[in-house]
C-alpha positions in Angstrom: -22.3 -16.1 3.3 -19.5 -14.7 1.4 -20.2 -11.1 0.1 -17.4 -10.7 -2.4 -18.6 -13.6 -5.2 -16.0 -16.2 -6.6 -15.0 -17.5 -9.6 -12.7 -20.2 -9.3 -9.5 -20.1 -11.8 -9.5 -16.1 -11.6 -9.4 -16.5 -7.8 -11.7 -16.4 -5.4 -12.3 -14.2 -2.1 -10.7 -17.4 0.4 -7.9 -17.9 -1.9 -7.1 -14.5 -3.8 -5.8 -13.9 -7.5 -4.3 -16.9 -9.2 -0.6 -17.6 -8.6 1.1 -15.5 -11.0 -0.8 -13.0 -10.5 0.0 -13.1 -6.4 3.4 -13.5 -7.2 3.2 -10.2 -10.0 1.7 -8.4 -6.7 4.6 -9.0 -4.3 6.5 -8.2 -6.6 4.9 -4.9 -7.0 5.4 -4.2 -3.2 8.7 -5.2 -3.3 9.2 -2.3 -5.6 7.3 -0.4 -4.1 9.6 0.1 -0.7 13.0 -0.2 -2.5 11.7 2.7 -4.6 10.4 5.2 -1.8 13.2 3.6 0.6 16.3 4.6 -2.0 14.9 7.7 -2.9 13.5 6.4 -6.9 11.0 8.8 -7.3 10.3 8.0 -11.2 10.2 4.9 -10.2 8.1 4.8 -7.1 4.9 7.0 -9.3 5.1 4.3 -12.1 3.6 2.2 -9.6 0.3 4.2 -10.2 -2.5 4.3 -12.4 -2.7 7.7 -13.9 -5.6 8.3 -12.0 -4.6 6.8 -9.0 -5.5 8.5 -5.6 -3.0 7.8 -2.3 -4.6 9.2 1.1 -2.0 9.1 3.9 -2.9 9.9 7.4 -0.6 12.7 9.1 0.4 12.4 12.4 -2.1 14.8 13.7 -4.6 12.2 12.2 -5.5 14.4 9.4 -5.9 12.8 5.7 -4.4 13.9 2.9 -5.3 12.8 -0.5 -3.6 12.9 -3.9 -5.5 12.2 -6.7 -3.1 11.4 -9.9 0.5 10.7 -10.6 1.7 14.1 -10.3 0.6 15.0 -7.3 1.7 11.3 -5.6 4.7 12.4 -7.2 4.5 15.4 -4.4 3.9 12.6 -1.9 6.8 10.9 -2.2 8.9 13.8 -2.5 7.6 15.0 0.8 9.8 12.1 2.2 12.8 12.0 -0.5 13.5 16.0 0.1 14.0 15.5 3.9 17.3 15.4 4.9 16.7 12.6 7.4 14.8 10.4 5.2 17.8 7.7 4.6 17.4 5.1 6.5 14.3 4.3 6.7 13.0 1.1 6.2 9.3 0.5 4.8 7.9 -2.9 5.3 3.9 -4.4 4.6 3.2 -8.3 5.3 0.2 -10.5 6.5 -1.7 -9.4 3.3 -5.4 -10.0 2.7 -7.0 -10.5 -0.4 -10.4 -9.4 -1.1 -12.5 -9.0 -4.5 -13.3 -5.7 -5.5 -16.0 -4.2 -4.4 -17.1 -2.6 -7.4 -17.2 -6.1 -9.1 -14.3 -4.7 -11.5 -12.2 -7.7 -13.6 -8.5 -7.7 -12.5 -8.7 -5.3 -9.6 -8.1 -6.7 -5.9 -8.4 -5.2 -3.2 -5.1 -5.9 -0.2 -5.1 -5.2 3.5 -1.6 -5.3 5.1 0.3 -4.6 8.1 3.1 -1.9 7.6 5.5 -0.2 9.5 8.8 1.3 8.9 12.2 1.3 10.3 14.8 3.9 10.6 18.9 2.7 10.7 21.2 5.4 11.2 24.1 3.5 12.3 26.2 2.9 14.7 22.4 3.4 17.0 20.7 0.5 16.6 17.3 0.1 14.0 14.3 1.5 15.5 10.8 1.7 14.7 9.5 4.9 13.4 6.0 3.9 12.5 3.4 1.1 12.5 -0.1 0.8 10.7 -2.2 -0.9 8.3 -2.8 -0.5 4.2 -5.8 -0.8 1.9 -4.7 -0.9 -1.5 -6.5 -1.8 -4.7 -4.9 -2.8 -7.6 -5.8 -3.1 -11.1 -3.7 -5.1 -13.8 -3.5 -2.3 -16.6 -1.9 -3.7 -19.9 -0.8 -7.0 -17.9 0.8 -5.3 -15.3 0.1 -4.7 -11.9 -0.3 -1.0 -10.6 -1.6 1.0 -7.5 -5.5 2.7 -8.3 -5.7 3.4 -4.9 -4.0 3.7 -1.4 -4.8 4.6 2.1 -2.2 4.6 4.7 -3.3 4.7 7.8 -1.8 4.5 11.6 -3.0 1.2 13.6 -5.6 3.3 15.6 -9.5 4.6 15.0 -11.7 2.2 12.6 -9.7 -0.6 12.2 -10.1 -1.0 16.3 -13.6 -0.4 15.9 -14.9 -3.9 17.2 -13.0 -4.0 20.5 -14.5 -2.5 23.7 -13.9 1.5 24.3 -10.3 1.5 26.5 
């Protein structure tokens, strides 16, 4: 049994939101990394609900959460203010549609692979980084935008079903 409930044209749980809709949330992603990856920060927060909360795991494997568009604004500009940031390229694919869990009308909630790139030429690309996204989304004034985001490294929970290594 299914434990997100459908309702066929508004999309279901096996297919996900209707086509436009799908298409307005690509398109979302594809802003999304051409703002953080050219340095846009106005344009990257706009991507948020005003009370949107992003919760990024460091590298130590510590979570940190921002709650609102001004602190996602200090986020972002965590990566824009370094020095080395050029270059990198952020990427998310294989995405998964769920319903929201809170039963909420024009929110979705989208699993995807991400990673990111760095290309300082002439060395060739490399990859920097590689983990997973839970996103939901809510269509605010017929337009797509981030509630909330956790970015996390392809390690702990998400492995939780295989065997202890």
């Amino acid at each position: 049994m299914n434990k997100y409930p459908t309702s066929g044209p508004a999309g279901d749980a096996s297919t996900g939101p209707p086509t436009a809709d799908r298409l307005a949330i690509y398109e979302l992603y594809a802003r999304y990394s051409w703002a953080l990856d050219t340095g846009d920060t106005d344009g990257y927060v706009a991507l948020f609900t005003e009370d949107a909360e992003a919760t990024e795991e460091t590298r130590d494997g510590t979570l940190e959460v921002r709650r609102g568009r001004a602190e996602i604004r200090k986020l972002v500009l965590k990566f824009h203010d370094r020095p080395d940031f050029p270059g990198h390229q952020h990427q998310m694919a294989q995405f998964v549609f769920d319903r929201d869990p809170q039963g909420r009308p024009d929110h979705w909630v989208v699993r995807s692979y991400a990673w990111a790139t760095i290309n300082h030429p002439p060395q060739p690309p490399h990859l920097h980084w590689c983990g997973h996204v839970r996103d939901v989304l809510a269509k605010v004034d017929g337009r797509w935008l981030i509630r909330s985001k956790q970015i996390m490294g392809w390690a702990g929970p998400v492995l939780a079903k295989f065997a202890a290594l």
